[in-house]
N, C-alpha and C positions, 0 to 999 in steps of 0.2 A: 141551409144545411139541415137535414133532417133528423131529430132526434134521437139517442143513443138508447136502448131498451135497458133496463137493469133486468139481470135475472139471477134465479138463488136455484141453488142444488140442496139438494136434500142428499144427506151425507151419512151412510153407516160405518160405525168407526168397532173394532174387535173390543167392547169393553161389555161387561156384563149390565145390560141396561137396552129395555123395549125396545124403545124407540130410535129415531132417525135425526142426526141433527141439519139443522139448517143455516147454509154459509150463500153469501153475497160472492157472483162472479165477476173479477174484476174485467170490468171493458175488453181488455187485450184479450183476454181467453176467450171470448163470445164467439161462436160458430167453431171453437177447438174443441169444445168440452164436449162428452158425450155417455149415455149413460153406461156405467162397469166400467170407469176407469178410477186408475187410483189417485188421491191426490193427498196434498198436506194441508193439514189445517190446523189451527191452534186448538188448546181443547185442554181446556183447566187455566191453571195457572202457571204462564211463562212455558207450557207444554205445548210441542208441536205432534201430532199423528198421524199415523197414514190411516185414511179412508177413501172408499167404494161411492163413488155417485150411484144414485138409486133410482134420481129422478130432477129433471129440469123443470123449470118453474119460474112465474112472473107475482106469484103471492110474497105477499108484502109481511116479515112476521108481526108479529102484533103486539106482543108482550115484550118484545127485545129488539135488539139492532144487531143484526148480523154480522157475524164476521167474516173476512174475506180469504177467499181459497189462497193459501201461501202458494200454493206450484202444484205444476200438471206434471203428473211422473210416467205416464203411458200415452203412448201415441189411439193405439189402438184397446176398445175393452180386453180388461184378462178374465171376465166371467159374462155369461149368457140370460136373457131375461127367463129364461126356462130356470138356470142353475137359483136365480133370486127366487123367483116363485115356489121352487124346493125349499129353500133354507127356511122361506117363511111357513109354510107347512111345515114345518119339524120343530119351528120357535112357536105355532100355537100349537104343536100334537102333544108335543112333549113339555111346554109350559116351559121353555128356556128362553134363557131372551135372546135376541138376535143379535145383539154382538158376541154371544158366545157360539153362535151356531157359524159365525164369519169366521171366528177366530178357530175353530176345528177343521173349518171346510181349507183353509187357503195354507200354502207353505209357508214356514216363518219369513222365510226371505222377503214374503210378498208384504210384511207387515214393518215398518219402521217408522218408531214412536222416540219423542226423548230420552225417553228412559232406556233404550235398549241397548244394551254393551255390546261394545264390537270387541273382537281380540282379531288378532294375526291370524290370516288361514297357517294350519298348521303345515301347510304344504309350500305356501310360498317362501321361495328364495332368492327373489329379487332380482331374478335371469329372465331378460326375454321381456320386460316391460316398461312401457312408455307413462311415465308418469312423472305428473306437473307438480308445481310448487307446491301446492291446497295438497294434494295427495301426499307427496313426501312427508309434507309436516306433519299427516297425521299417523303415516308409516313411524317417522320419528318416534315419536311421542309413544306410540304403543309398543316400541321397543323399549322403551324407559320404565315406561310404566304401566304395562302386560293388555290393562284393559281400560276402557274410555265410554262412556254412553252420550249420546246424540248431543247431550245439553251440552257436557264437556268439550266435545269438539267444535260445537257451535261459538264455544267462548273462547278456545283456540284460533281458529280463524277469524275469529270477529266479522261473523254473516250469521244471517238468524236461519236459515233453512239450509241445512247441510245433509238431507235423505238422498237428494240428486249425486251428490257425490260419492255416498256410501255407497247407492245402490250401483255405480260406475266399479265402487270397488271391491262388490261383493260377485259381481257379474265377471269380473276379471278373474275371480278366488286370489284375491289381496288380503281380504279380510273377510272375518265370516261374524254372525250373532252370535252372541254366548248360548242363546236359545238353540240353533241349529246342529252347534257344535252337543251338545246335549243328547241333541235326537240324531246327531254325525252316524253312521252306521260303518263298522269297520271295514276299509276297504278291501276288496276278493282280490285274492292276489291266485297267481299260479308259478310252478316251478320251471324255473327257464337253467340252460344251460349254457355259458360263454368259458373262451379260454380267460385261465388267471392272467392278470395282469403281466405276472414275470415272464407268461412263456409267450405272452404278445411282443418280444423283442423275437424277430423273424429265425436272427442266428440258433438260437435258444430249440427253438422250436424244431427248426431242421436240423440241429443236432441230436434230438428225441425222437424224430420220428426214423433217424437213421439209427439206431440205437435201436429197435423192435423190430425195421419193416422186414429181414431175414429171420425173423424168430416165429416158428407158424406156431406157438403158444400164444401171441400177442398180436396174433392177425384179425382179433376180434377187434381188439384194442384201435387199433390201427384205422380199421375201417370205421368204425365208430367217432372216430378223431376225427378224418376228414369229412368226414359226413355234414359233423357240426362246422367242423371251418366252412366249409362250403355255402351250408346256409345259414349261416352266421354273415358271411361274407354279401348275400343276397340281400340282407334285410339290412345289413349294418347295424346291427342288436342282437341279444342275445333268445335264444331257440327256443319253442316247447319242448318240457320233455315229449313230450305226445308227438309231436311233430316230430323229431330225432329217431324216436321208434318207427314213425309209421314209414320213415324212410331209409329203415334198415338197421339204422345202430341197435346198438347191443345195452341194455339197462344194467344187467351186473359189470359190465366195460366202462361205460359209463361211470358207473360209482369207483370203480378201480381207479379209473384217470381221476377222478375228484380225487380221491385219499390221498393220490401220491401228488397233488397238486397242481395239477398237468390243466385239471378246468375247475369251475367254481362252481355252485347253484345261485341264484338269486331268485329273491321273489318279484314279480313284475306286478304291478296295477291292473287294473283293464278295471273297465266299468262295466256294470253288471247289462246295461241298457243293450253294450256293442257284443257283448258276448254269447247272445247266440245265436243259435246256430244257420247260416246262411242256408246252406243245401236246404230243397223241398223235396223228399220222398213223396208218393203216392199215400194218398191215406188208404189207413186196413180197410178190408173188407168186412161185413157185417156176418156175424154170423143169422141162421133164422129165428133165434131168436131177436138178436138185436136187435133187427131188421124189423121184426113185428112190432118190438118196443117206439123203433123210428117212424113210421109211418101212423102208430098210434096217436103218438106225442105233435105228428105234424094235423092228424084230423082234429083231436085237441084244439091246437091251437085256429083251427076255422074258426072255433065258437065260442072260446074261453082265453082270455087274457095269462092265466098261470095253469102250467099242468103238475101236477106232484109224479115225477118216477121213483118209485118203491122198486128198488136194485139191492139183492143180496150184495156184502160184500166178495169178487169176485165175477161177477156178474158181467163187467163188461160195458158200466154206465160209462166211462172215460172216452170209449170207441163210439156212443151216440152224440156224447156231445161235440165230438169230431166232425162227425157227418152235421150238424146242425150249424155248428162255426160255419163250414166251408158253406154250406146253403148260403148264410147269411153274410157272408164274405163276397158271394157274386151277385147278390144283390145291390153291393155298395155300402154296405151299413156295419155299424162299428159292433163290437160282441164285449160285452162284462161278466167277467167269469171272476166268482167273489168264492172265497178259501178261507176259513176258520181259522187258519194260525199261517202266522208268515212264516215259519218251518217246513210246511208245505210246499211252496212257491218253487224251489229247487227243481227236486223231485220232477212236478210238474211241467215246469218251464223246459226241461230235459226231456221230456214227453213232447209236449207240444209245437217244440219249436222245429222237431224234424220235419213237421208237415208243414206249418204253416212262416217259419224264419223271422228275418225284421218286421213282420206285420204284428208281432206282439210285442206290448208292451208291459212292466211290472210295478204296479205302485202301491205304496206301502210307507206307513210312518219312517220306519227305520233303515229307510236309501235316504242317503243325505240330499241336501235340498236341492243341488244343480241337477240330480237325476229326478227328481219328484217334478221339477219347477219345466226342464225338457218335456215328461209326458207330459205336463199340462199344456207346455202351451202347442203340442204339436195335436193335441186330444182340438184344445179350443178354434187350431187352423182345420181342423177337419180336411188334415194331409192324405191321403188316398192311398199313401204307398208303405206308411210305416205307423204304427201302434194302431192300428185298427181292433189289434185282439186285447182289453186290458186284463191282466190278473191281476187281485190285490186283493188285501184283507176289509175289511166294512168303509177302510176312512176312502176308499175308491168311488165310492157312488158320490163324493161331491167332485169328481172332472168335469169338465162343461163339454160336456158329449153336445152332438148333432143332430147323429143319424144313428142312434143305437138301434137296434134291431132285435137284439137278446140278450137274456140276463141269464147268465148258470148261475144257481146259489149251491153248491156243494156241502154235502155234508150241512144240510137246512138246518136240523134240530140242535147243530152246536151252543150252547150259551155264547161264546166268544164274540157272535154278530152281537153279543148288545154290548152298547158302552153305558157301564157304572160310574165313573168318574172320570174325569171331571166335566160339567155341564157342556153340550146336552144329552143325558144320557135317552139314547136313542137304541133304536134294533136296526143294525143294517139289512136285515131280510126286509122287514116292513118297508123303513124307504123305499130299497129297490121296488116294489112294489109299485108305488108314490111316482119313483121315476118313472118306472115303463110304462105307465098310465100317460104323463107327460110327451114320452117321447113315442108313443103309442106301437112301444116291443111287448115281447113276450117273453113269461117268467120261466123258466124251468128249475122246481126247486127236486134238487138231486139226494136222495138217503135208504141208507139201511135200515134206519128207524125213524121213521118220522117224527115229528115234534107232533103232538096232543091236537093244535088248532089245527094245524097244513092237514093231518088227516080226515079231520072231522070237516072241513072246507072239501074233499076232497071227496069223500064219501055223500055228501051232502048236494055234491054236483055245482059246489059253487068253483071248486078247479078242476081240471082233468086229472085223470087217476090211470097212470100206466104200470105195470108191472113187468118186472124183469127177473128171472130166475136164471 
């Protein structure tokens, strides 16, 4: 029988501190393990953590005895050898240490340590789910007593490694991290119309509509009614207002039936991700100016990695980088378009989405983590058919892109791309930068006023220099 190999992973875990640690693989995991996944490991005292393998390995440590990886919590890596190679340029550029550049880069969800308090998703209601004994007890218990951290439930169930299970019930939205819930972002609701309650007893209702349908004052009324039963009736839920209009009801009618109780308004959920907009329009056309700006910015880019467009506001920079997307959209390749403030995003997202639909995606601290944790992992399958376009504010340049192909930085000279606190305080223009050197794209850094360096780089012939009026 031929003998067993020992091997150790080199382990980065989200804590403020250089270096890497190093944990012994137990037998069983040999040929599972792989590097960029995540695992548990002990790490202090009577502490369990989730960390990032970095790197496989047969060295023996020398000062200590290794400890053994508690459990493999990914089948498959959730970050890319390019995505580490960034984090560590940004932990020696910027002098932070690399558990904190992991601990900015990744969503909360993706981290679970002892210490992290779970509460109740605020959403669940205990319809609709399949859960075991381990589960209930710890549903239980957090009804009791609001909130629980890892160690606690660990001693509830009496098992030492209980992240597998959390992350089973975080994945479900059973329970969420007090962290997440933090950075929770309010969910976007829209105005829907159904009938009330009372006048969903049929008799009811056909006694009201025989009641107006002879009165041509209340003929607005009327068609408006059935409008919404109709498609109401279609979906078995209650309607857009938008939708109600676009097929003929009346808005002041509408609100009449509401007063007098006849229908309700409700606010509906939707996730920001499925929300827009399907149809693809034809993209505008350039005008000559544009157009000369567009083929500047593409001879540019033959011979310079970043070009600066100097665009009045007004100017019409929004409609080049249309044409540059869609370029780099039929190439195959993914596009990063980074925005100063997530107040923006909107706006935009409502722009862009009539041309280019589910191929964009939007990530940004303040979408809660099941939409953050979707773009990641459909950015890391390098899916072909949906988020290929990302917008988001700075913390977007650590997705584990592929095939990027462009970077828009909008509005370049903002302060906002730098992070002040808390470590690493970083410039998200610079990475990008960093990135697309990596993924070997090109920069387009887009402004009315440039920032001080971008022009003197720019002037200097070390980036291209377009101008737009």
């Amino acid at each position: 029988m031929s003998e067993r190999k020992t091997f150790f992973a080199n382990i980065l875990i989200p804590v403020p501190v250089h270096e890497v640690f190093t944990y012994r693989i137990p037998f069983e995991m040999n040929g599972h393990v792989m590097f960029g996944q995540r695992v548990i490991v002990p790490f202090g005292k009577s502490k369990l953590q989730t960390g990032i393998i970095v790197e496989i390995h047969e060295r023996i440590p020398k000062n200590y005895q290794a400890k053994y990886i508690e459990y493999l919590l990914d089948d498959e890596p959730i970050i890319t050898n390019s995505q580490f190679k960034l984090w560590k340029w940004i932990s020696s550029y910027y002098m932070s240490p690399l558990g904190d550049v992991m601990n900015a880069s990744l969503p909360a969800n993706f981290k679970l340590s002892s210490e992290t308090v779970i509460i109740l998703h605020p959403d669940f209601d205990g319809i609709g789910h399949k859960i075991d004994e381990k589960s209930k007890l710890i549903i239980d218990s957090l009804e009791v007593k609001d909130q629980l951290n890892l160690k606690e439930i660990s001693e509830l169930l009496g098992i030492k490694t209980v992240q597998p299970i959390i992350k089973k019930l975080i994945e479900n939205n059973i329970v969420i991290s007090q962290e997440a819930l933090k950075e929770r972002y309010s969910p976007k609701t829209v105005s829907c119309y159904q009938v009330s309650e009372t006048f969903k007893d049929t008799d009811l209702m056909n006694e009201f509509i025989s009641s107006i349908e002879n009165k041509s004052q209340k003929k607005k009324q009327l068609d408006s009614l059935l409008i919404l039963i109709n498609e109401s009736s279609k979906i078995n839920n209650a309607v857009l207002k938008k939708t109600l209009v676009e097929k003929g009801a009346n808005l002041s009618s509408l609100m009449t039936l509401e007063k007098n109780g006849i229908i309700e308004t409700i606010q509906k959920k939707i996730s920001r991700l499925q929300n827009i907009e399907q149809t693809k329009n034809s993209i505008p056309n350039l005008s000559s100016d544009q157009k000369k700006a567009y083929l500047s910015i593409k001879d540019h880019f033959k011979q310079k990695m970043v070009c600066l467009l100097h665009g009045v506001t007004g100017s019409g920079k929004t409609t080049v980088y249309i044409h540059l997307i869609q370029e780099q959209l039929k190439k195959g390749k993914q596009v990063l378009y980074l925005i100063p403030e997530i107040a923006l995003t909107t706006q935009l997202i409502t722009r862009l989405s009539v041309y280019f639909g589910e191929q964009i995606g939007v990530y940004h601290s303040r979408f809660n983590q099941n939409e953050r944790i979707e773009i990641w992992n459909n950015v890391l399958r390098n899916n072909k058919n949906k988020y290929r376009i990302i917008i988001g504010a700075r913390s977007a340049v650590f997705l584990p892109y592929h095939e990027l192909g462009l970077i828009i930085i909008d509005e370049e000279h903002e302060n906002t791309f730098k992070q002040t606190d808390p470590s690493p305080r970083y410039h998200g223009r610079d990475v990008s930068l960093i990135l697309a050197q990596q993924q070997n794209a090109k920069v387009l850094l887009g402004t009315a006023t440039p920032s001080l360096e971008s022009y003197n780089n720019a002037v200097n012939d070390k980036f291209g220099l377009v101008e737009l009026h």
